[in-house]
C-alpha positions as CSV (number, residue, x, y, z in Angstrom):
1,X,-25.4,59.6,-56.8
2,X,-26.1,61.9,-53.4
3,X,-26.1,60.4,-50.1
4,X,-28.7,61.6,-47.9
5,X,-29.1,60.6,-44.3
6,X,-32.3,59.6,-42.9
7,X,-32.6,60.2,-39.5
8,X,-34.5,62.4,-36.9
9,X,-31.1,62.6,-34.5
10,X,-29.5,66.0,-34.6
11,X,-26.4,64.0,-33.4
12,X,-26.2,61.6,-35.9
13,X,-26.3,64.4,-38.6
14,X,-23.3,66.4,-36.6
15,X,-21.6,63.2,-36.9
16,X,-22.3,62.4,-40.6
17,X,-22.0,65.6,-41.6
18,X,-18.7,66.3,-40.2
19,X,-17.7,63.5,-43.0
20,X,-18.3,65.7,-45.9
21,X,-20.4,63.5,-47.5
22,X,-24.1,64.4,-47.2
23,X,-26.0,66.4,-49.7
24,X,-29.6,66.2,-47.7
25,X,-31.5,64.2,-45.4
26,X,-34.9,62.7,-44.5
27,X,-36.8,62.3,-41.7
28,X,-40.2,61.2,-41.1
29,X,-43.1,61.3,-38.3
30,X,-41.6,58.0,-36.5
31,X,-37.5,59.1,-36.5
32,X,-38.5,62.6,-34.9
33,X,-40.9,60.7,-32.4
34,X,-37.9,58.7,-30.9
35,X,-36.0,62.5,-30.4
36,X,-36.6,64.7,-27.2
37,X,-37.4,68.3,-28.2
38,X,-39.3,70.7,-30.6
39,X,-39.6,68.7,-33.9
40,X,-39.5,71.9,-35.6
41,X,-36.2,73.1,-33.9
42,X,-34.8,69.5,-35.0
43,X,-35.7,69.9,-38.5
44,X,-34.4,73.3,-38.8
45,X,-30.9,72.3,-37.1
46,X,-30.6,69.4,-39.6
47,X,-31.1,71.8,-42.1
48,X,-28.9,74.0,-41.4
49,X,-26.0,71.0,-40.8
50,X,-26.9,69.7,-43.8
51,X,-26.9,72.5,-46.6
52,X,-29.2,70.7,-49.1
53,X,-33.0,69.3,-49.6
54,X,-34.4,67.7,-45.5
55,X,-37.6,66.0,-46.4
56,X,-40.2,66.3,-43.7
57,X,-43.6,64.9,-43.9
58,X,-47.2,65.5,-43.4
59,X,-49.3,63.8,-41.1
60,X,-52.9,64.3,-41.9
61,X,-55.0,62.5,-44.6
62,X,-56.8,64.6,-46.4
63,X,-55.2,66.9,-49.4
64,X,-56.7,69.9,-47.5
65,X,-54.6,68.7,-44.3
66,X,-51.6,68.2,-46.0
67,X,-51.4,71.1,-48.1
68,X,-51.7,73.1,-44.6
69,X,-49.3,71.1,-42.8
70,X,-46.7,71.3,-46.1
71,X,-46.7,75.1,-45.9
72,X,-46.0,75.2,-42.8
73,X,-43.0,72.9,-42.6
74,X,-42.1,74.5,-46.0
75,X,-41.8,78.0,-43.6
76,X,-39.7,76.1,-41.2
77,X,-36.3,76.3,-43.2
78,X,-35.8,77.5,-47.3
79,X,-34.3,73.9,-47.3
80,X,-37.3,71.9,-46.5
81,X,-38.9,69.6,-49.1
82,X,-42.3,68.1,-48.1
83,X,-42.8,64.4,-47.7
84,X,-46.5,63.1,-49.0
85,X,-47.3,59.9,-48.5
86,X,-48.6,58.2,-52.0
87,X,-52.2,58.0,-52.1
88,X,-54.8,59.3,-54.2
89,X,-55.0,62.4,-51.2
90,X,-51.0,62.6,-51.1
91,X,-51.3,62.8,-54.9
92,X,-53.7,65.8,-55.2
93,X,-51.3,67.6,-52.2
94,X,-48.5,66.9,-54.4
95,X,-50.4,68.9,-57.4
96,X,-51.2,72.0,-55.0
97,X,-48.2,72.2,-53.4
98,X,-46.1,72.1,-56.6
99,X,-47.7,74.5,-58.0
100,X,-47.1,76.7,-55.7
101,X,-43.1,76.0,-56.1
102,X,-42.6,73.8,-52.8
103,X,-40.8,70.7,-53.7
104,X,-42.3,67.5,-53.0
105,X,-40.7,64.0,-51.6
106,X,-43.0,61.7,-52.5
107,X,-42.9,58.5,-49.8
108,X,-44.2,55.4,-50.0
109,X,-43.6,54.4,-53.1
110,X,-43.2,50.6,-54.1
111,X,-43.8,50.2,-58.1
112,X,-43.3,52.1,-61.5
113,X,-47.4,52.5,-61.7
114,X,-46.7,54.4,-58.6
115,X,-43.5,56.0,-59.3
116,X,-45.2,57.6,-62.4
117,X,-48.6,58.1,-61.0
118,X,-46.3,60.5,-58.4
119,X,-44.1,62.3,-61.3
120,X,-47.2,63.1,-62.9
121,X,-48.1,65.5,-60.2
122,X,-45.2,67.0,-60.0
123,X,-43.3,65.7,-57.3
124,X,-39.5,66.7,-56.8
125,X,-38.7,63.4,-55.5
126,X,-39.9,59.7,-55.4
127,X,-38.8,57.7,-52.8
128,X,-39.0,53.8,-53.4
129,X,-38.7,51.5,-50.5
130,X,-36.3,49.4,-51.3
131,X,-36.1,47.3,-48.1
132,X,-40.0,46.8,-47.3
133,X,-39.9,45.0,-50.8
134,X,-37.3,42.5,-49.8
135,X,-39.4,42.0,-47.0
136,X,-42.3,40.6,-49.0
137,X,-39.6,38.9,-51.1
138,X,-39.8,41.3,-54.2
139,X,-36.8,42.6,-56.0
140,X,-36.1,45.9,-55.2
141,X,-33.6,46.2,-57.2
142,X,-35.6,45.1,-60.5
143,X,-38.2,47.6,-59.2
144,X,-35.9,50.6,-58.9
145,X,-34.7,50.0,-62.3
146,X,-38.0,49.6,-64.0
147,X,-38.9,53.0,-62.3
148,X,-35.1,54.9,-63.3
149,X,-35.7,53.4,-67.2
150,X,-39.4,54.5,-67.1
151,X,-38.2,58.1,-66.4
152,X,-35.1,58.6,-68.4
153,X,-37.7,56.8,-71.0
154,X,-40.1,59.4,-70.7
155,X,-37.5,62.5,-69.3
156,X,-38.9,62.5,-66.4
157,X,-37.7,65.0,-64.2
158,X,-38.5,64.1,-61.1
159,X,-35.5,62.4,-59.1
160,X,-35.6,58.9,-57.5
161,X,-34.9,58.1,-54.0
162,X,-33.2,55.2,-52.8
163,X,-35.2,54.6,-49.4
164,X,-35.4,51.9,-46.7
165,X,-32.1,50.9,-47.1
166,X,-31.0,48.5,-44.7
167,X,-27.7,47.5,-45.7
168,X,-24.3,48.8,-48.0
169,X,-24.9,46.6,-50.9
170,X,-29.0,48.5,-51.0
171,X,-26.2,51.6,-51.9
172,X,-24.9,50.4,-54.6
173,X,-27.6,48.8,-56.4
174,X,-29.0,52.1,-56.5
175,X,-26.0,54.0,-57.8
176,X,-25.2,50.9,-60.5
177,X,-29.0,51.8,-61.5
178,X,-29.4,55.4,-61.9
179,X,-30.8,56.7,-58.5
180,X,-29.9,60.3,-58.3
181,X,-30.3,60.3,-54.6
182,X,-29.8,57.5,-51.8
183,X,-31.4,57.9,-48.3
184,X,-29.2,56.0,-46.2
185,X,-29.3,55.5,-42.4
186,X,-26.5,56.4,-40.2
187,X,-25.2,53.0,-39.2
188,X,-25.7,51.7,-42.7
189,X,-23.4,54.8,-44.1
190,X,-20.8,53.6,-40.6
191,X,-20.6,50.4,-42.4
192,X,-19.5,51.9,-45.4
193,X,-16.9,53.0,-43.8
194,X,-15.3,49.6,-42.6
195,X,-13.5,47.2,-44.8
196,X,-10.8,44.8,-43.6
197,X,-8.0,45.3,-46.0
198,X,-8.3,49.0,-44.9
199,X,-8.1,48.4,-41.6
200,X,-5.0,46.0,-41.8
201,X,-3.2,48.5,-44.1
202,X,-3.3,51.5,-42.0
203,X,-2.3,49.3,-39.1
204,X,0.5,48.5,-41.6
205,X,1.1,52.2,-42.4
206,X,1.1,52.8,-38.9
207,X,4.2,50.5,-37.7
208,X,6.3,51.0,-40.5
209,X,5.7,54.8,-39.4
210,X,6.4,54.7,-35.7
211,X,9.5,52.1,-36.2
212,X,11.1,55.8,-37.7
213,X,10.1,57.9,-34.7
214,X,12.4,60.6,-36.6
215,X,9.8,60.2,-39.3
216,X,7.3,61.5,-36.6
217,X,10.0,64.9,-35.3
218,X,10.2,65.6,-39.2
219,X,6.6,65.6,-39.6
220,X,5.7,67.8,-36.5
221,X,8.4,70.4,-37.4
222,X,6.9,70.8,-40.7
223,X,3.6,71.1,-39.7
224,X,4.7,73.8,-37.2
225,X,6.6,75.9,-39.8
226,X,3.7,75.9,-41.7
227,X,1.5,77.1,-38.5
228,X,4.8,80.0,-38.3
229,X,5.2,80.8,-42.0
230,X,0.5,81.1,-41.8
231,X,0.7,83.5,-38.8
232,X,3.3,85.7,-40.3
């Protein structure tokens, strides 16, 4: 599974980024609203940290609206992907704009009825929400696999997004079910990072290591012949 970040900060992609984990990101109309600057400038930037797929979204409501406002974001950066809300109007934007080869992310998305409605017109992506479900105290995680099994089922094509995830454990339900993609935010993918037992064992790496302070001489000479022998 790919781990995108969804976000609006410039920063917080620098700082994901720099991890060597991200394969895309999303944003959306409220994440870039909390950001000072040119929303354009932002997206572009993020695309050109990230290297892969940035989702950014259409804000009118009409299919004639958002098939103008997808071609222009499309223009923005080869890697932007257009967000569409699901609706009957993001549905026919979805058709245009696909057939005119811009990929599609697909938001909004909270059932299979929906999931395949959305694949039907082509979409690139569907993103399924699996937090706002929990908040209305409907599996998510039975949702995302009934859409994952009703598109390897059918060999669907279009890829399934992870989305409003709130916490670690919304990352792996999605990777245990299929997702190809998870759209994580940055201080969910910080507390991915942290786990106890890691934390007491490089302490323990640590002062076994400096109780040897030659230990430390040995390793600094040999990264410094390297830095010679690379120079030469």
């Amino acid at each position: 599974m790919r781990l995108f970040v969804d976000t609006g900060s410039v920063s917080e992609v620098e700082e994901i980024a720099a991890w060597g984990v991200l394969a895309g990101a999303t944003t959306n109309p409220s994440l870039l609203a909390k950001e000072d600057g040119d929303p354009g400038e932002i997206i572009r930037r993020i695309c050109e940290l990230v290297g892969g797929p940035v989702s950014a979204e259409v804000v009118s409501s009409d299919p004639a609206g958002m098939i103008a406002e997808g071609r222009a974001l499309r223009e923005l950066h080869e890697h932007v992907t257009v967000k569409v809300p699901f609706c009957e109007q993001g549905l026919a934007a979805t058709h245009a704009l696909t057939a005119e080869g811009i990929p599609v992310n697909v938001t909004l998305v909270f059932s299979a009825n929906q999931a395949l409605l959305a694949a039907g017109a082509g979409a690139t992506y569907v993103s399924c929400f699996m937090g706002r479900l929990d908040d209305i105290s409907v599996d998510s995680g039975q949702v995302v696999s009934e859409i994952v099994e009703c598109f390897r089922a059918g060999g669907v094509t279009s890829q399934v997004i992870a989305a409003s995830v709130r916490h670690p454990e919304h990352v792996v339900t999605a990777a245990q079910l299929g997702c190809e993609i998870a759209t994580v935010p940055a201080k969910v993918l910080r507390q991915m990072l942290d786990h106890p037992l890691t934390a007491a064992g490089a302490e323990r790496f640590r002062a076994d290591w400096e109780s040897r302070p030659e230990f430390g001489d040995w390793l600094r000479a040999l990264v410094s012949e390297r830095a010679t022998a690379t120079r030469d």
